[in-house]
C-alpha positions in Angstrom: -15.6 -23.3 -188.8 -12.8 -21.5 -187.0 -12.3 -20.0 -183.5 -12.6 -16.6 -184.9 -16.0 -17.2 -185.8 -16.8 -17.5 -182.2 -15.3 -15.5 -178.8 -16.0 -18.6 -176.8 -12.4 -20.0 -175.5 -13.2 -23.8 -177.1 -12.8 -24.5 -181.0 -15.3 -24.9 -183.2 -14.9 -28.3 -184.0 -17.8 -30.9 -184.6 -14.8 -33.7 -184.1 -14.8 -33.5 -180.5 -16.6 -36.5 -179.6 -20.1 -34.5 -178.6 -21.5 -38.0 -179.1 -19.1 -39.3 -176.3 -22.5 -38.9 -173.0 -25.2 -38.6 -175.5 -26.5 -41.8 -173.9 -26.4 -40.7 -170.5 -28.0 -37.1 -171.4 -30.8 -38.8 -173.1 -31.3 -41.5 -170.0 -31.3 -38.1 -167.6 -32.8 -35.5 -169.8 -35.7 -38.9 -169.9 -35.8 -39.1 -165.9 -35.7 -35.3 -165.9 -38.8 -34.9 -168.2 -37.5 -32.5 -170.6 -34.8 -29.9 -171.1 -35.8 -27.1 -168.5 -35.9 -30.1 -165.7 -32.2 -31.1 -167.8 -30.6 -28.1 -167.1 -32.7 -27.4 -163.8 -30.8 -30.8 -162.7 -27.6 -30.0 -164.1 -27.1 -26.4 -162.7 -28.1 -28.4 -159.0 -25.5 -31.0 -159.4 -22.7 -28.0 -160.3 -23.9 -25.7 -157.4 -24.0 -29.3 -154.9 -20.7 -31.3 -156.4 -18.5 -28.6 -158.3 -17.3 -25.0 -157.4 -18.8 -23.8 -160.7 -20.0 -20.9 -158.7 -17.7 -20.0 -156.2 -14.4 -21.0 -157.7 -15.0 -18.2 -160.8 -14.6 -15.6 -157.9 -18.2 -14.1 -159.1 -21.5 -15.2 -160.2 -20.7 -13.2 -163.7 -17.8 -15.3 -164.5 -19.7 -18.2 -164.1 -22.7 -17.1 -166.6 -19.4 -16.2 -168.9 -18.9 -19.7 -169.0 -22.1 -20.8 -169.6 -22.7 -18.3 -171.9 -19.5 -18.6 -174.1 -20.6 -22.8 -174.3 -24.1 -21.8 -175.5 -23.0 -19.8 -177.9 -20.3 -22.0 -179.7 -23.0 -24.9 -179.4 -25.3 -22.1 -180.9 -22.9 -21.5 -183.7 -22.2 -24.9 -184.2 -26.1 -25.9 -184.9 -26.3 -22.9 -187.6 -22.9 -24.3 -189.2 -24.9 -27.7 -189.4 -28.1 -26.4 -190.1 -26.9 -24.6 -193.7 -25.1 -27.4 -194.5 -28.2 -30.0 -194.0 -30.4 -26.6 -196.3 -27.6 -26.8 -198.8 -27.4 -30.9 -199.0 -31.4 -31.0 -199.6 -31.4 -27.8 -202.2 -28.7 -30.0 -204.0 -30.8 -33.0 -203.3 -33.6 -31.3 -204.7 -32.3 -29.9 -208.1 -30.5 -33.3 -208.4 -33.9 -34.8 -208.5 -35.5 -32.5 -210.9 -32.9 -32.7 -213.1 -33.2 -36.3 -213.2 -37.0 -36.1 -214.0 -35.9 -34.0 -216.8 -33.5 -35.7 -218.6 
């Protein structure tokens, strides 16, 4: 995947160490009780600790942001998710083939 496949500002790239808070999500997305509670939680701490909302000059910029992040994660999970279809189709006809011969 390349950044033209996307118009968010960040590359597509699965190396960037996603992995790197998955812990910590998972413990608060747990205390939270689910995703909507997640980012309920989330968008809180921003508006409380960060100026995520009035540093962008206007709420739109903000979304933006949001937005752009969604949709390279979005992009990211479809890259993944043909790969994982073609690994099993290949898995698949690997097996057959073997029962064949």
């Amino acid at each position: 995947p390349t950044r033209a496949l996307s118009k968010c500002p960040l590359p597509l790239d699965h190396n960037m160490g996603d992995d790197k808070f998955d812990g910590m999500y998972m413990s608060v997305a747990n205390q939270a009780g689910g995703i909507d509670p997640l980012f309920d939680s989330f968008f809180g701490f921003l508006r409380r600790r960060t100026d995520y909302f009035s540093g962008a000059g206007d709420a739109s910029k903000a979304q933006e942001t949001m937005m752009a992040a969604f949709n390279r994660h979005k992009e990211l999970f479809e890259v993944d998710e043909k790969a994982k279809n073609a690994r099993e189709a290949k898995r698949k006809a690997d097996e057959e083939e073997g029962t064949r011969a």
